[in-house]
Biopython code that builds the backbone (N, CA, C, O; Angstrom):
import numpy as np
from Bio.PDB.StructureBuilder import StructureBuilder

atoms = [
    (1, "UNK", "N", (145.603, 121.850, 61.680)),
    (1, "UNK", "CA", (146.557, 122.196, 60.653)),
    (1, "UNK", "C", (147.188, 120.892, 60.156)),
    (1, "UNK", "O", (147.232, 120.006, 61.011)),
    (2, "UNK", "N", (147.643, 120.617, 59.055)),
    (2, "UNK", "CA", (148.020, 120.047, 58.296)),
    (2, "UNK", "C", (149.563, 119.454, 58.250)),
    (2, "UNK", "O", (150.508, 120.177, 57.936)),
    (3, "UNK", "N", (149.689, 118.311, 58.535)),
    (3, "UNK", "CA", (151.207, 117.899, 59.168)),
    (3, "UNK", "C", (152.241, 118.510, 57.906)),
    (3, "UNK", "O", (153.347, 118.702, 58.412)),
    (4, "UNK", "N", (152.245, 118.879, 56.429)),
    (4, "UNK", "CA", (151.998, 119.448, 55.865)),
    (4, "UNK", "C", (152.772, 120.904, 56.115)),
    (4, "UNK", "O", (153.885, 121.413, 56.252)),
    (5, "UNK", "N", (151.616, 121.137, 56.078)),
    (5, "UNK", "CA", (151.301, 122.918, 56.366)),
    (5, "UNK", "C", (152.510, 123.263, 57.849)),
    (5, "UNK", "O", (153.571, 123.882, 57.767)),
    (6, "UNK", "N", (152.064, 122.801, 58.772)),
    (6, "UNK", "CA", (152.680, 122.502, 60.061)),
    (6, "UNK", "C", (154.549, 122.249, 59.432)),
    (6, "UNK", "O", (155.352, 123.142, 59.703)),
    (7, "UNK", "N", (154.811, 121.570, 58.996)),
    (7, "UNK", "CA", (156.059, 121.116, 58.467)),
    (7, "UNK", "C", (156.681, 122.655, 57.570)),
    (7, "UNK", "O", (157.826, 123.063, 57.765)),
    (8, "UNK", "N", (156.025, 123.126, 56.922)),
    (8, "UNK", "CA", (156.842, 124.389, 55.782)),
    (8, "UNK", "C", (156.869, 125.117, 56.980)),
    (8, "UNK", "O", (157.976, 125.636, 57.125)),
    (9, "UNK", "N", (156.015, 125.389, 57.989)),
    (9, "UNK", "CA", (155.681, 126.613, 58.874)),
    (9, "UNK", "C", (157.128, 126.468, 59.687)),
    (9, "UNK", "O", (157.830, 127.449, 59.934)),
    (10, "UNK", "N", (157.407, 125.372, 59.993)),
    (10, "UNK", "CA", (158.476, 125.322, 60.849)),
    (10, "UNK", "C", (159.993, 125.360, 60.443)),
    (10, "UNK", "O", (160.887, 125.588, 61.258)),
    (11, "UNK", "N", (160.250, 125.057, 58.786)),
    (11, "UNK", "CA", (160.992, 125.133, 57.918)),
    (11, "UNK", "C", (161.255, 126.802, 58.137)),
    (11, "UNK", "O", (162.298, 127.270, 58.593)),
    (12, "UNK", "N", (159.943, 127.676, 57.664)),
    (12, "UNK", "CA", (160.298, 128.702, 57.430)),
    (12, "UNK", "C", (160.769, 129.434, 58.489)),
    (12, "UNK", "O", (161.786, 130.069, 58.210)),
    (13, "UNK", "N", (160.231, 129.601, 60.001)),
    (13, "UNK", "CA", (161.092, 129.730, 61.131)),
    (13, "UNK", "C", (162.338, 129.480, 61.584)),
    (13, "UNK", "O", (163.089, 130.094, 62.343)),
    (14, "UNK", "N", (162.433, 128.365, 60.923)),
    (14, "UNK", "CA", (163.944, 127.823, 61.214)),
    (14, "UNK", "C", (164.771, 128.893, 60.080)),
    (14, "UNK", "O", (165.683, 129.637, 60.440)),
    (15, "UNK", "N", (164.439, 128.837, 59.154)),
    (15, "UNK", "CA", (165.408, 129.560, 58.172)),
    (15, "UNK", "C", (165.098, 131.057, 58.542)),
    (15, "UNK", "O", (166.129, 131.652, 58.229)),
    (16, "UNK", "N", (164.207, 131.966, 59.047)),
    (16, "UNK", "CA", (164.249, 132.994, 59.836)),
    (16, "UNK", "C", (164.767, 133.505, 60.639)),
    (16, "UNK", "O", (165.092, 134.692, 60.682)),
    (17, "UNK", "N", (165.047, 132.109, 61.961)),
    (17, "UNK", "CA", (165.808, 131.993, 62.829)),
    (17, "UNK", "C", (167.648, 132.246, 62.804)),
    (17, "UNK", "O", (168.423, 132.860, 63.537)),
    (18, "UNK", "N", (167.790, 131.494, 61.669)),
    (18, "UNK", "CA", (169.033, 131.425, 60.858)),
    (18, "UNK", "C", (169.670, 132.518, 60.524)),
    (18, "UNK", "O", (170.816, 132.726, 60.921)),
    (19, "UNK", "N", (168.993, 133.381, 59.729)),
    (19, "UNK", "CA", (169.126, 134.056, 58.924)),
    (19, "UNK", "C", (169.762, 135.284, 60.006)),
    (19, "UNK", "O", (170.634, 136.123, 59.785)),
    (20, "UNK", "N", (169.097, 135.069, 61.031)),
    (20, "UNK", "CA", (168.859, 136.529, 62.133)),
    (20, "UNK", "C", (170.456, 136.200, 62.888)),
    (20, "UNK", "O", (171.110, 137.172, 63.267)),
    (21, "UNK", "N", (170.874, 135.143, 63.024)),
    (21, "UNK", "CA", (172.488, 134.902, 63.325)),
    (21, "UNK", "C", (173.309, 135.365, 63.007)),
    (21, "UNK", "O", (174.353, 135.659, 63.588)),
    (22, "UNK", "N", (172.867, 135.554, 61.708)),
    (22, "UNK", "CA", (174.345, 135.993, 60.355)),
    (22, "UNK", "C", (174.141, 137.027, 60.403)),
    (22, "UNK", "O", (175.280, 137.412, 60.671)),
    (23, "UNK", "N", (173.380, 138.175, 60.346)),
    (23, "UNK", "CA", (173.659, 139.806, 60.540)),
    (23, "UNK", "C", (172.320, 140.026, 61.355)),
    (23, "UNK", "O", (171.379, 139.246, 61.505)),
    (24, "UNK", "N", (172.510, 141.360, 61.855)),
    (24, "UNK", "CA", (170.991, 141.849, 62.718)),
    (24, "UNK", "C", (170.672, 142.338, 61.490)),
    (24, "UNK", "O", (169.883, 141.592, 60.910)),
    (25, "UNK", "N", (170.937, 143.164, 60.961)),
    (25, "UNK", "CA", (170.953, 144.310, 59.580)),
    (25, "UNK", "C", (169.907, 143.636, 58.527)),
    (25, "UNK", "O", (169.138, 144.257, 57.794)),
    (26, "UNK", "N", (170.053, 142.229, 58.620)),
    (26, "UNK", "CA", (169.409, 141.486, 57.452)),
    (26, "UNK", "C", (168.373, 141.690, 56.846)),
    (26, "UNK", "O", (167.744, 141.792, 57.898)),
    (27, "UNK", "N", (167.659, 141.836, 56.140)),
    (27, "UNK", "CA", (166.313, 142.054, 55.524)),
    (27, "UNK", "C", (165.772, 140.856, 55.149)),
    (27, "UNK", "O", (166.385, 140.122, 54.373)),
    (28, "UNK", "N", (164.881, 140.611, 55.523)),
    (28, "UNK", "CA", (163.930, 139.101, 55.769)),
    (28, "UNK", "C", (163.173, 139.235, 54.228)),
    (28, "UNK", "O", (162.313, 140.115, 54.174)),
    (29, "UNK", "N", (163.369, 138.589, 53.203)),
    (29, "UNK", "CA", (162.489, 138.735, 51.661)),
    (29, "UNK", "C", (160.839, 138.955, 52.378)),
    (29, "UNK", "O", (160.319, 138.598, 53.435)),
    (30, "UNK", "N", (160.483, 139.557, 51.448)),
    (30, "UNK", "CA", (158.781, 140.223, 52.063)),
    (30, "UNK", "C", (158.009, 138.889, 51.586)),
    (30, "UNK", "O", (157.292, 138.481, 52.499)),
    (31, "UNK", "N", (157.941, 138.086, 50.426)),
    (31, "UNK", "CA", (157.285, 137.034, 51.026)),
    (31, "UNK", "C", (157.535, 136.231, 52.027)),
    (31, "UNK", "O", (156.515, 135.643, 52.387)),
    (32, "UNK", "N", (158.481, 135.962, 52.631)),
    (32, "UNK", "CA", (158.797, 134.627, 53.936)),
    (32, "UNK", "C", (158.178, 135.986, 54.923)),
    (32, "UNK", "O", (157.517, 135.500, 55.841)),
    (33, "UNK", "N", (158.195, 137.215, 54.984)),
    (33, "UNK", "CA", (157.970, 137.966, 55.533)),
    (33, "UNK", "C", (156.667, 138.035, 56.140)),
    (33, "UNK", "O", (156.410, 138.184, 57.335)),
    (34, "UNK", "N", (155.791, 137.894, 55.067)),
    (34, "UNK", "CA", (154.259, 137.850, 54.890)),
    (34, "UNK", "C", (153.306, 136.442, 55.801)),
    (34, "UNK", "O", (152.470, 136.385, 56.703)),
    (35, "UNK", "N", (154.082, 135.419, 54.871)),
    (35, "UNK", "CA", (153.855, 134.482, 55.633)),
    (35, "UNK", "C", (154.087, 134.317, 57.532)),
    (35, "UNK", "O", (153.385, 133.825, 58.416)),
    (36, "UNK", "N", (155.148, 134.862, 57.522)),
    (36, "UNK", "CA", (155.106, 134.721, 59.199)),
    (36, "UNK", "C", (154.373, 135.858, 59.246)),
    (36, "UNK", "O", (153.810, 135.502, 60.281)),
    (37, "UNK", "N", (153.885, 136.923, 59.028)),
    (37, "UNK", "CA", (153.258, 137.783, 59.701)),
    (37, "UNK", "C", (151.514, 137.125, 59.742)),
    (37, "UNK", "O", (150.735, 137.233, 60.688)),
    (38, "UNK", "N", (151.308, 136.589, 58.691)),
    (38, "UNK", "CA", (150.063, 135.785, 58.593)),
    (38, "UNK", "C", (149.550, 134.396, 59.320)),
    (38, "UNK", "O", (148.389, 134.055, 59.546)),
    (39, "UNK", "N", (150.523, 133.845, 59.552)),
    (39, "UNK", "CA", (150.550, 132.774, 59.800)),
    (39, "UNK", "C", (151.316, 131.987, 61.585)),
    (39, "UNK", "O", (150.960, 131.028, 62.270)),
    (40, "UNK", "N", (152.392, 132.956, 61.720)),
    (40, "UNK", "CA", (153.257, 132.876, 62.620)),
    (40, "UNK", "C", (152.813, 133.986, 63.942)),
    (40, "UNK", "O", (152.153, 133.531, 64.876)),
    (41, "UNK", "N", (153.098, 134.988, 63.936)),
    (41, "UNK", "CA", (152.808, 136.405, 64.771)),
    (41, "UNK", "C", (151.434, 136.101, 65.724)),
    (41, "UNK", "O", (151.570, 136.257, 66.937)),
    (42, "UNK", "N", (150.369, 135.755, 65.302)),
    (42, "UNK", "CA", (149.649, 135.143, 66.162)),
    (42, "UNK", "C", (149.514, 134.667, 67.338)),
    (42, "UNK", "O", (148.831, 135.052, 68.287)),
    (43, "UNK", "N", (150.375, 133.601, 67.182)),
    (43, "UNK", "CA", (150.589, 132.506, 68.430)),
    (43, "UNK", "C", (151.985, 133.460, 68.992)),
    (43, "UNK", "O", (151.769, 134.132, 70.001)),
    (44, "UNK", "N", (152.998, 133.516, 68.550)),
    (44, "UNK", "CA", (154.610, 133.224, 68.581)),
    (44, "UNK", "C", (155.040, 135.041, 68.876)),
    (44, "UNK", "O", (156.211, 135.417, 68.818)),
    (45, "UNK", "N", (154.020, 135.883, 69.148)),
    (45, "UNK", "CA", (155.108, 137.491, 69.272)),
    (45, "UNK", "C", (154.276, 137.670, 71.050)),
    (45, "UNK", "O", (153.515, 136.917, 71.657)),
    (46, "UNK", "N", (154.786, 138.816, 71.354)),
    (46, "UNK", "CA", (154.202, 139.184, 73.240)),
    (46, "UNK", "C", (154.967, 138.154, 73.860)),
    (46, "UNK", "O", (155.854, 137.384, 73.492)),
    (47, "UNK", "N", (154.276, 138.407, 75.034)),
    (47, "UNK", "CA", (155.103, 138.223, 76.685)),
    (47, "UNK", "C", (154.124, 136.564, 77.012)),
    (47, "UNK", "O", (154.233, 135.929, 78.061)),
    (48, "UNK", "N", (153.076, 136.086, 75.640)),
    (48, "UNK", "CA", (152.211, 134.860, 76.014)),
    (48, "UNK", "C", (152.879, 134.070, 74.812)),
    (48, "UNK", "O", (152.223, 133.035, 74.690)),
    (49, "UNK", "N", (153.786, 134.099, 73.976)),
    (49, "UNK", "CA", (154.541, 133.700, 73.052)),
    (49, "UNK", "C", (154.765, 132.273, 73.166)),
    (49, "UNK", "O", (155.662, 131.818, 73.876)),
    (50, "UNK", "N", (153.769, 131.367, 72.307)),
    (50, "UNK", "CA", (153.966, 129.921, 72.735)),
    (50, "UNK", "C", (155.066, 128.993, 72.578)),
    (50, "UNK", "O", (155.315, 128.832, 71.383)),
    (51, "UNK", "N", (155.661, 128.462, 73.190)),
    (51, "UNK", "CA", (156.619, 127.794, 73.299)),
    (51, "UNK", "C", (158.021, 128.803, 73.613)),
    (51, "UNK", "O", (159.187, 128.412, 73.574)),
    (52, "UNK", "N", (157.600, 130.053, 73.895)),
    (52, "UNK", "CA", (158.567, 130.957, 74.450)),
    (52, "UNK", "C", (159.496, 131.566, 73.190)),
    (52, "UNK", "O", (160.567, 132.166, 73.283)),
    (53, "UNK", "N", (158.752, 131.223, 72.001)),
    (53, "UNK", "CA", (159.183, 131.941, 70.838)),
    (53, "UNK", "C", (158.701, 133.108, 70.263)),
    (53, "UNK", "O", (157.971, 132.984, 69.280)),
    (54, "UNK", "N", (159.064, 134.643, 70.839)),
    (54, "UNK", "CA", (158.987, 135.374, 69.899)),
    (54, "UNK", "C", (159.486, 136.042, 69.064)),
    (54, "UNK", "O", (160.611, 136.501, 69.258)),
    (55, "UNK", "N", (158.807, 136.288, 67.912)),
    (55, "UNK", "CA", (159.071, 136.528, 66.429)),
    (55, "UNK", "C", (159.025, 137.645, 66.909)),
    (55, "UNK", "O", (160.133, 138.041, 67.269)),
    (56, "UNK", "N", (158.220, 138.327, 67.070)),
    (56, "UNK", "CA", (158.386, 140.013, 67.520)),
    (56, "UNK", "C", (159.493, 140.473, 68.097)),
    (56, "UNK", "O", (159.984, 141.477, 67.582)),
    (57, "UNK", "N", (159.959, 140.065, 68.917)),
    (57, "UNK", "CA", (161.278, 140.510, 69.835)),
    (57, "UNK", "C", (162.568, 140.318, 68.893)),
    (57, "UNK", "O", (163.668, 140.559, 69.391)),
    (58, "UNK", "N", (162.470, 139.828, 67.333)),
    (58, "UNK", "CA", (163.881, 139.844, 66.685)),
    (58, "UNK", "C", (164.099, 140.796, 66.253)),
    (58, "UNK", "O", (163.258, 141.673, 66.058)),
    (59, "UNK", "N", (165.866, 140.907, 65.864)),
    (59, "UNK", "CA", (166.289, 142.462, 65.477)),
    (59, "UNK", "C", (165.730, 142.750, 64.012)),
    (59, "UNK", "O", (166.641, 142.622, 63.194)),
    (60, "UNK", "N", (164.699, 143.045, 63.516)),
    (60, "UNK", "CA", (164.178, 143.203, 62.530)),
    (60, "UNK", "C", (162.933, 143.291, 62.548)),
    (60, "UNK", "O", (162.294, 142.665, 63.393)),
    (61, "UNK", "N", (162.314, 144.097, 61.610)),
    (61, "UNK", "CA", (161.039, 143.929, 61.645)),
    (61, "UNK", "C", (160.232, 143.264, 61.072)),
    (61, "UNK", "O", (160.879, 142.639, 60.232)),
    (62, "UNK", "N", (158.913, 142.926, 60.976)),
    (62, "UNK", "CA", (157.928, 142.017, 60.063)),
    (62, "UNK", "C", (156.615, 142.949, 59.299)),
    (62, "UNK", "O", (155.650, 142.633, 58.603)),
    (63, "UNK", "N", (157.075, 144.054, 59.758)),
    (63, "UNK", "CA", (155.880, 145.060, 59.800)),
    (63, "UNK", "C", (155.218, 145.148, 57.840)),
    (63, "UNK", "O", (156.024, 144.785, 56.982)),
    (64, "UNK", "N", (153.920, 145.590, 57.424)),
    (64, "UNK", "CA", (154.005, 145.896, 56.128)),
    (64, "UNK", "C", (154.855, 146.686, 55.478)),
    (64, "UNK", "O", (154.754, 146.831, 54.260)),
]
sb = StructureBuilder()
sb.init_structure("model")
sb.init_model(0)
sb.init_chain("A")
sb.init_seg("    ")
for serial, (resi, resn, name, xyz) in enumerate(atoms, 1):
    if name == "N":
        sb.init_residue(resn, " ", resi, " ")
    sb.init_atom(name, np.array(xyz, "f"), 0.0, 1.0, " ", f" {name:<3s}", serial, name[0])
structure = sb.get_structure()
């Protein structure tokens, strides 16, 4: 992956991350949505969640 590519990916987590502070209630915009479900969910949701980050376990969903 692309130092790049690698760089927005982690941008957009971080501002995911963020976002999930300020209310549980929040609604995540369906594109940043998409992207982590495409891109992120992979590696980063379950009980093998790399670097001990999962996206799955936040109060919200990612679902279609």
């Amino acid at each position: 992956m692309s130092r790049t590519v690698f760089s927005l990916l982690q941008g957009a987590c971080l501002l995911l991350l963020l976002s999930a502070t300020q209310s549980a209630d929040a609604e995540i915009p369906e594109p940043l949505s998409k992207l982590i479900r495409q891109t992120c969910l992979e590696c980063h949701a379950g009980e093998t969640a790399e670097g001990e980050l999962d996206l799955a376990s936040l109060p919200f969903t990612l679902d279609d």
